[in-house]
C-alpha positions in Angstrom: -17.7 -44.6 -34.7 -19.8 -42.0 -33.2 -23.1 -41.9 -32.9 -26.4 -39.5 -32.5 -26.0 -39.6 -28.7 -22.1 -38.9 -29.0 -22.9 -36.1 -30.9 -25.3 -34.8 -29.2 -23.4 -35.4 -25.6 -20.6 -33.5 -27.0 -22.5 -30.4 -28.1 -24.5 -30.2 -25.3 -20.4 -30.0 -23.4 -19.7 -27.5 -25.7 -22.5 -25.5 -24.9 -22.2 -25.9 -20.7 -18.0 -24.7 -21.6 -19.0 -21.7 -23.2 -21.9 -20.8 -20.4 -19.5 -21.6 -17.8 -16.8 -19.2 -20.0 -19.3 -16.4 -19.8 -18.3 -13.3 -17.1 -14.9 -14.7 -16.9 -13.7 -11.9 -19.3 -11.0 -9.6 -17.8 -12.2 -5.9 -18.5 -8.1 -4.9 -17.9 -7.1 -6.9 -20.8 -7.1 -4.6 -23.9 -8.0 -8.2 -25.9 -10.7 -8.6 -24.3 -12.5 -5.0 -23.9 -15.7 -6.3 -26.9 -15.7 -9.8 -25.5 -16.3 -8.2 -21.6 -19.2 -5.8 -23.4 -20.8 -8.3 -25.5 -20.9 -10.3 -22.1 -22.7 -7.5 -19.9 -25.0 -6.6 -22.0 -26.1 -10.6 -22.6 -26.5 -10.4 -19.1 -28.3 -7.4 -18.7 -30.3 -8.8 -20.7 -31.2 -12.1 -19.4 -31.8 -10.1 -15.7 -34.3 -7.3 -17.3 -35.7 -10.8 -18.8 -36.0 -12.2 -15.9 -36.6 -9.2 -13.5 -38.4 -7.1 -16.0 -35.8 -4.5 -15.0 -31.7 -3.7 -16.0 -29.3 -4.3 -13.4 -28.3 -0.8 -14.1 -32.1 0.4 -13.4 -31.9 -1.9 -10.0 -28.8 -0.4 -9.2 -29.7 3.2 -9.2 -33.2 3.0 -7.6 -31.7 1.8 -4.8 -29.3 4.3 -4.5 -32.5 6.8 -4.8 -34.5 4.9 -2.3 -31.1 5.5 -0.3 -31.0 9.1 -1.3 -34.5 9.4 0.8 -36.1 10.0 -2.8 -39.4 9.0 -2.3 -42.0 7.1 -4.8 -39.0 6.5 -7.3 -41.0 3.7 -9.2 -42.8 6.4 -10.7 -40.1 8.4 -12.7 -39.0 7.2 -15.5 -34.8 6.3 -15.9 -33.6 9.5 -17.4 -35.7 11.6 -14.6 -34.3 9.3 -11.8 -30.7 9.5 -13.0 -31.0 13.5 -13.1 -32.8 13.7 -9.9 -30.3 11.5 -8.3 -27.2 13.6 -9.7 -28.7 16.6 -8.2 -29.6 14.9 -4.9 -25.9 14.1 -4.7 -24.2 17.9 -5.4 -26.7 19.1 -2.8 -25.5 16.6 -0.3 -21.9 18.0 1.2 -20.8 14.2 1.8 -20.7 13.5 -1.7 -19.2 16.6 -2.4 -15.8 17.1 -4.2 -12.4 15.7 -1.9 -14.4 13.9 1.2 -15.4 10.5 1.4 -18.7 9.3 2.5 -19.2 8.1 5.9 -15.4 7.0 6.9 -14.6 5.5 10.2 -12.5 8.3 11.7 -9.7 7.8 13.6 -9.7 8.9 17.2 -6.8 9.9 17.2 -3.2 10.7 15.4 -0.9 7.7 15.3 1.8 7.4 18.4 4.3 5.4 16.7 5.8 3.9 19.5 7.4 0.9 17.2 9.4 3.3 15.5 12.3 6.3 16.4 12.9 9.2 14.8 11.6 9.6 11.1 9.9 12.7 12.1 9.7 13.8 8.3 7.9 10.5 7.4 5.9 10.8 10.5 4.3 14.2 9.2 3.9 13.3 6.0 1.8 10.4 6.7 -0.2 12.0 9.3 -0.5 15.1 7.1 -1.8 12.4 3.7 -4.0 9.7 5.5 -4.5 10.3 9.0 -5.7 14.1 8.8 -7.9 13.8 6.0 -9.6 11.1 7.6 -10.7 12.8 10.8 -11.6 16.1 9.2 -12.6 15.6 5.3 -14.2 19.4 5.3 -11.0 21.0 5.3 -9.5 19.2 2.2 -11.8 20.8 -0.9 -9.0 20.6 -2.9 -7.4 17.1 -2.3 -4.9 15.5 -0.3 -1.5 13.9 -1.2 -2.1 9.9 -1.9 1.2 9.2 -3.1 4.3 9.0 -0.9 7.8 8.1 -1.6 9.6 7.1 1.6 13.8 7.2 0.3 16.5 6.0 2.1 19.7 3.8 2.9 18.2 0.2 4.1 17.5 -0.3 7.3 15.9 2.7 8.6 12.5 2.0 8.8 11.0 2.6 5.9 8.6 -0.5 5.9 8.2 0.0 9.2 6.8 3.2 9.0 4.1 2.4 6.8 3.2 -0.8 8.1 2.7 0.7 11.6 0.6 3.9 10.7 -2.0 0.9 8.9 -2.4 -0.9 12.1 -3.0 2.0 14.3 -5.1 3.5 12.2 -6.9 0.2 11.2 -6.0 0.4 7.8 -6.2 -2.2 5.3 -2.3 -3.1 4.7 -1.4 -4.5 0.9 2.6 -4.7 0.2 3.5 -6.0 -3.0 6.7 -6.1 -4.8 8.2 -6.3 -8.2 7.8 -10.3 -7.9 4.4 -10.0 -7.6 3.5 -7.9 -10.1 5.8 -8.7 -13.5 5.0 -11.4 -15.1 7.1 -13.6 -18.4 3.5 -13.7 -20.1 2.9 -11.0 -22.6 0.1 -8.6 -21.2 -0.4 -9.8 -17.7 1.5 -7.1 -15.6 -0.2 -4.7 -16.5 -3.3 -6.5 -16.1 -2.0 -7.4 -12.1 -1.5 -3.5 -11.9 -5.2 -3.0 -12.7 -6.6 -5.6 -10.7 -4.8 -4.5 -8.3 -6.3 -1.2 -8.0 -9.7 -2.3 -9.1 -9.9 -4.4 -6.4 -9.2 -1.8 -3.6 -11.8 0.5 -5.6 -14.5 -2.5 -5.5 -14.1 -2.9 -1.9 -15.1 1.0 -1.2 -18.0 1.0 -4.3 -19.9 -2.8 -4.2 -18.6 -4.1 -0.5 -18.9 -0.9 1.7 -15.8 -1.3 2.8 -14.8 2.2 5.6 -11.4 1.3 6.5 -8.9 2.9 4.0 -6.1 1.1 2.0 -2.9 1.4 1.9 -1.1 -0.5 -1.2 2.2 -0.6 0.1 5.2 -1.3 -2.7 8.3 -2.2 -1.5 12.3 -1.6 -3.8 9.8 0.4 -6.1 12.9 1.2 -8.0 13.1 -2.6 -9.7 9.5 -1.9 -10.8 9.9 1.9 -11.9 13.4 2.2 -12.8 14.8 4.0 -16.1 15.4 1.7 -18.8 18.7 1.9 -20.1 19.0 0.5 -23.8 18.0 -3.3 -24.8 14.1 -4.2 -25.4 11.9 -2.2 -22.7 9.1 -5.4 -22.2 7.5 -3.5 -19.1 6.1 -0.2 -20.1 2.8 -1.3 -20.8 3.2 -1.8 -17.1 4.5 1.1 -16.0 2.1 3.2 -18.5 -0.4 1.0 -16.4 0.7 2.5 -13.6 0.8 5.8 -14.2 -2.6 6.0 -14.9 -3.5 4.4 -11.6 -1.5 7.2 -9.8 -3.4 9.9 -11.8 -6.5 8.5 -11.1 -6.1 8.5 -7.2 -5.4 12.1 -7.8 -8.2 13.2 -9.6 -10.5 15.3 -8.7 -13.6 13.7 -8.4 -11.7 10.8 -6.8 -13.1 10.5 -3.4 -11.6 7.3 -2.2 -9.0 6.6 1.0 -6.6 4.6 -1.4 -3.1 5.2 -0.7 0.1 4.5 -2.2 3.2 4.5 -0.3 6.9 3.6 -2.2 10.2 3.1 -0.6 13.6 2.6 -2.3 17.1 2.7 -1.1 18.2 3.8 -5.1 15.8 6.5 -5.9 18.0 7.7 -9.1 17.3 4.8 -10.2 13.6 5.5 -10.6 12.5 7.0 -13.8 11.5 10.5 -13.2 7.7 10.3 -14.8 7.2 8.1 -11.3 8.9 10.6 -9.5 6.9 13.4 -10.0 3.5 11.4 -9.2 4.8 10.8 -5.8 3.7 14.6 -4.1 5.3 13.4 -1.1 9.0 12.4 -1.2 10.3 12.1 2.4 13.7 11.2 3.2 14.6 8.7 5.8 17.8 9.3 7.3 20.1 7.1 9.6 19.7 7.8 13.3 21.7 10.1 14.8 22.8 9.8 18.5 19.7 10.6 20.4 17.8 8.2 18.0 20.1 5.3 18.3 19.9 5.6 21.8 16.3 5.4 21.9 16.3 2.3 19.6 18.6 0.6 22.0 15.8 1.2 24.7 13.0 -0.1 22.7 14.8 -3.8 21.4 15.8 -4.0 24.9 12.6 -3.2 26.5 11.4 -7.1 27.7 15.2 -8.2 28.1 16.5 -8.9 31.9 19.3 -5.6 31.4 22.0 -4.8 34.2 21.3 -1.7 35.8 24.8 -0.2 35.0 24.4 -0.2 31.4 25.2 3.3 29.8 22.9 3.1 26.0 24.3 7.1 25.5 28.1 5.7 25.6 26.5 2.6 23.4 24.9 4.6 21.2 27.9 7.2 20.6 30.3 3.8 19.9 27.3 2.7 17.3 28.1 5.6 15.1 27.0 4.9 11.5 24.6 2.1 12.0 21.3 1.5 11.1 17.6 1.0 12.7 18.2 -2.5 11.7 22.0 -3.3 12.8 21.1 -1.6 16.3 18.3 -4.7 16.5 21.1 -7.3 15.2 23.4 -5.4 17.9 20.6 -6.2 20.5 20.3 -9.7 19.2 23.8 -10.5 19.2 24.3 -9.1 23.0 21.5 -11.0 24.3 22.6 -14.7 22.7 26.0 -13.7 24.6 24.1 -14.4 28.0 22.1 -17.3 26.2 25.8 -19.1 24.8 26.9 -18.8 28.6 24.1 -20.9 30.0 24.4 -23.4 27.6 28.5 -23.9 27.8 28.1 -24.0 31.8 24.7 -25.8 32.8 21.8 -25.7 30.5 19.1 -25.5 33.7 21.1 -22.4 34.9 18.9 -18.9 34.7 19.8 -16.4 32.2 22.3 -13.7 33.6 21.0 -10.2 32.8 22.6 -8.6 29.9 25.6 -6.6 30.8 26.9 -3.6 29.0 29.9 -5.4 27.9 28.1 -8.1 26.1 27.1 -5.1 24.1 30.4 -3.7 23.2 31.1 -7.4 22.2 28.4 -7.7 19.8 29.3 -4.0 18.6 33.0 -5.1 18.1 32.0 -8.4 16.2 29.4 -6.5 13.8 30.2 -3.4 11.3 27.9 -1.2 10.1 26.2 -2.1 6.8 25.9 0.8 4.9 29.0 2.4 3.2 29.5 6.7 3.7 29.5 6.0 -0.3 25.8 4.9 -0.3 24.5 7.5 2.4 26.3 10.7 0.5 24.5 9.2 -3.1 21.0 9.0 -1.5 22.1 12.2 -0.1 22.8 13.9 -3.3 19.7 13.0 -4.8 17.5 14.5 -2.3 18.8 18.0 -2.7 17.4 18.4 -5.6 13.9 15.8 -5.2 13.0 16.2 -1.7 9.3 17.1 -0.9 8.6 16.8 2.3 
């Protein structure tokens, strides 16, 4: 039988769970929009309680004591706000389309990791790396959303990826996987915290170094729903309003989306038209494949005789990513010889018919039926 003390000891649990519950509220979870207010205002609260002064209060006297706004204990709230507000139109860093302070880039990207693209090359330096070095030409905006389309294997990953080291970027890639979700509510609630917590790093941590959120098959996230029960479009509505908001007007952040997808008819064409930049990624031609051979072969012990513009002409239809399998496949010939004759042998140097070899052994993996769909699609979506 319990007690006074039980009691007691059990209220006094119940009490220390619901203070410890406090704060935890999700403000991207539509159930729990009054429970998140009802919370911040308790807490605003129990700080002007403490502090004799809102957190709200705190907050923007120390962006006027920033400001250079001098003696700004002495105006009351509404007169500081206002002041404030006008402080910020007259300064030209806060004003519409540039970003305040940024760590510029020294210079445009080189790109060495990756050949050809030059369409994707200019859109990106045209959307991020621009913008960054010289905010006072962009009054009106700059493109934040880019859709890199084409077959697989040509760099599309790539692409991005590199431009967000060389530009010291911050580099998120996420993927259908980890946004849905089986529970009711919580991919759209990933797709906001997602978002929100690129904003928070640029609004409460000072972050300077701009994002890129990077999303990889986009097309299994924003494809058109054909028939059956449609469980994700308070996801994708989620999403759409995060696109908008990067391209709002007052929005003055360097968050960046960049998509790729090797089905872009797929994609439902509400998501299309938010991407401004849609930049097709062809296969290599000649030249390019050429120059790919160069660069996987760069720290490989080669044979001087090796011709990579006969290679590259026999290598007709293949990919960014089967010329690196090609490369691969040549240099384990050299490594199969050492170990079938005397494993403390030296490695031979990698002759031009190990390369035909590997060519003859591997196809290309992208059918003319896949390149001429992706082609058809981009005659009428392209925007480079």
């Amino acid at each position: 039988m319990e007690t006074m003390e039980d009691v007691d000891l059990l209220n006094s649990i119940s009490r220390k769970n619901r203070e410890e519950k406090k704060g935890k509220y999700d403000i991207c979870r539509p159930c729990g929009e009054l429970e998140y207010a009802e919370e911040k205002e308790w807490e605003e609260a129990r700080i002007e309680e403490r502090n004799g002064t809102s957190a709200r209060e705190d907050l923007l006297r120390y962006e006027a004591w920033r400001l250079g706004i001098k003696n700004d204990g002495n105006y009351p709230f509404e007169m500081l706000e206002k002041m404030v507000k006008e402080e910020k139109k007259r300064r030209s860093e806060y004003k519409r389309g540039v970003w305040s302070n940024p760590e510029k880039p020294k210079k445009a990207p080189s790109f060495e990791s990756v050949v050809g693209v030059s369409d994707g090359k200019k859109a990106i330096v045209d959307s991020v790396v621009r913008p960054l070095q010289r905010p006072d030409f962009y009054q009106m905006g700059w493109n934040r959303c880019i859709l890199l389309f084409g077959p697989p294997g040509t760099g599309k990953t790539l692409l991005a990826s590199d431009v967000a080291r060389e530009i010291d970027a911050e580099f998120i890639e996420k993927d259908a996987a980890q946004i849905n979700s089986k529970w009711v509510g919580e991919s759209e609630q990933n797709v906001a915290r997602l978002f929100n917590d690129a904003r928070n790093k640029f609004l409460n941590l000072g972050s300077k170094r701009p994002i890129i959120i990077f999303i990889d098959e986009v097309d299994a996230l924003f494809g058109e729903k054909k028939g059956g029960c449609d469980n994700g479009v308070e996801m994708r509505n989620q999403f759409l309003k995060e696109l908008d908001s990067l391209g709002d007007k007052n929005c003055n952040l360097p968050l960046y989306v960049i998509a790729s997808t090797n089905k872009p008819w797929n994609l439902d064409f509400a998501f299309v038209r938010r991407f401004q930049k849609r930049v097709y990624v062809e296969m290599p031609d000649e030249t390019g494949r050429a120059e790919m051979l160069k660069l996987h072969t760069s720290k490989l012990n080669l044979a001087p005789s090796i011709n990579f513009e006969y290679l590259s002409g026999i290598c007709n239809g293949y990919s960014g990513s089967d010329l690196k399998n090609v490369c691969m496949d040549a240099y384990q010939s050299t490594i199969d010889r050492v170990f079938e004759s005397n494993v403390k042998a030296e490695l031979e140097p990698v002759s031009e018919r190990d390369f035909v070899n590997a060519i003859e052994r591997r196809n290309p993996s992208v059918s003319n039926e896949v390149i001429c769909q992706i082609e058809e699609w981009s005659k009428s979506n392209k925007a480079n």
